[in-house]
VOZATI-653514 format. One line per 3 residues: number of its first residue (from 1); for each residue x, y, z of C-alpha. Coordinates in pm, 1 decimal. Layout:
NUM) X,Y,Z  ...
***
This chain:
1) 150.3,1930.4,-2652.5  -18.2,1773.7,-2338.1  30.1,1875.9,-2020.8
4) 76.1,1687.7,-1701.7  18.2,1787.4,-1300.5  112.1,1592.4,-1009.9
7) -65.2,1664.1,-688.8  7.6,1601.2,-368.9  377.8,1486.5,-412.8
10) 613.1,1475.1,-117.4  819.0,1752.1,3.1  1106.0,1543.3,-28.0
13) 1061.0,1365.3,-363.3  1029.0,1690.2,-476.7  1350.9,1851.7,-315.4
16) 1509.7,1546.2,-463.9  1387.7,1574.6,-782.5  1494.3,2008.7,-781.4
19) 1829.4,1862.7,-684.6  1860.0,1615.0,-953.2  1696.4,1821.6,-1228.2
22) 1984.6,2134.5,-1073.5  2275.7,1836.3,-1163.5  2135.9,1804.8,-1488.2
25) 2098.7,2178.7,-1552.5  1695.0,2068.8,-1607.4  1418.0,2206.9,-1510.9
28) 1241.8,2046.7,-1321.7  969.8,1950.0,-1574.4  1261.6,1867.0,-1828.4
31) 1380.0,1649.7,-1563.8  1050.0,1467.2,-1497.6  1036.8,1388.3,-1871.1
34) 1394.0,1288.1,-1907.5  1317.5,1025.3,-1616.2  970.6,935.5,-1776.9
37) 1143.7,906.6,-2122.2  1460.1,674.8,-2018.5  1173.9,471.1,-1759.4
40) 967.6,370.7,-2082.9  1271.1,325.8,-2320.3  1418.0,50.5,-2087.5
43) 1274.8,-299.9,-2190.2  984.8,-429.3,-1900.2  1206.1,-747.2,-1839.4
46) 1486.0,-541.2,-1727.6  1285.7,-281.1,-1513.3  1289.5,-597.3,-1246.5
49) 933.6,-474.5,-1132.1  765.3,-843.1,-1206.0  1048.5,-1041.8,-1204.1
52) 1172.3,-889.6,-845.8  802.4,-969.9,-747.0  830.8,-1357.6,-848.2
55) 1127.1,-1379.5,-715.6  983.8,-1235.2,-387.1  697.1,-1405.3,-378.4
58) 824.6,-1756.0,-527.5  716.4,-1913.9,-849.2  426.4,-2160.8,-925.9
61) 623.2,-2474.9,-1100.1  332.8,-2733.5,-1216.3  368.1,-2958.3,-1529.1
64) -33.6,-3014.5,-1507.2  -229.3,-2784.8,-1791.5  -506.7,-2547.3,-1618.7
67) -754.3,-2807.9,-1716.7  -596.8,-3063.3,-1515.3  -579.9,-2857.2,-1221.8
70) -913.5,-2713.9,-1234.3  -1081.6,-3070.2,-1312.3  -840.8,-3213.4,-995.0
73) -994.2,-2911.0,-794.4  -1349.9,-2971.7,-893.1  -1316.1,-3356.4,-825.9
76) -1176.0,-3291.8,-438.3  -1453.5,-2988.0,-376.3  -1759.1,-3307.1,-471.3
79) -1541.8,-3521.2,-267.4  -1531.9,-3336.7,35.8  -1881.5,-3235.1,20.9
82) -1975.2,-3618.4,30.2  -1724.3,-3706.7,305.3  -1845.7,-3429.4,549.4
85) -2232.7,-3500.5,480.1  -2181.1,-3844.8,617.6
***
């Protein structure tokens, strides 16, 4: 069985994690696991981690493929580079 060690954790993350492993009747490595355990066994879509970040950060909405976009980029960077030599 492997074994796992977390340094340099936060008084307080740990207090709170003795107090929630205590409401449990855990230990608190039974606890840890129990958390890890229910953490993995939840879908990634419904963790919110990427989706909360989209939503923070907005969306990209473009109906052009990559190769549109990148050819569109390339044709503007040989533009510019023509306009400001003159």
């Amino acid at each position: 069985m492997a074994v796992l060690q977390v340094r340099n954790m936060a008084d307080d993350l740990y207090g709170a994690l003795g107090r929630r492993a205590a409401l449990d009747n855990r230990s608190i490595s039974q606890e840890v696991i129990e958390i890890i355990k229910n953490y993995l066994a939840t879908p990634r879509t419904r963790r919110g981690g990427d989706e909360e970040a989209l939503q923070m950060a907005g969306s990209w909405d473009e109906s052009r493929s990559a190769d549109e976009i990148a050819s569109q980029l390339r044709q503007e960077r040989t533009t510019r580079r023509i306009h400001e030599a003159f």
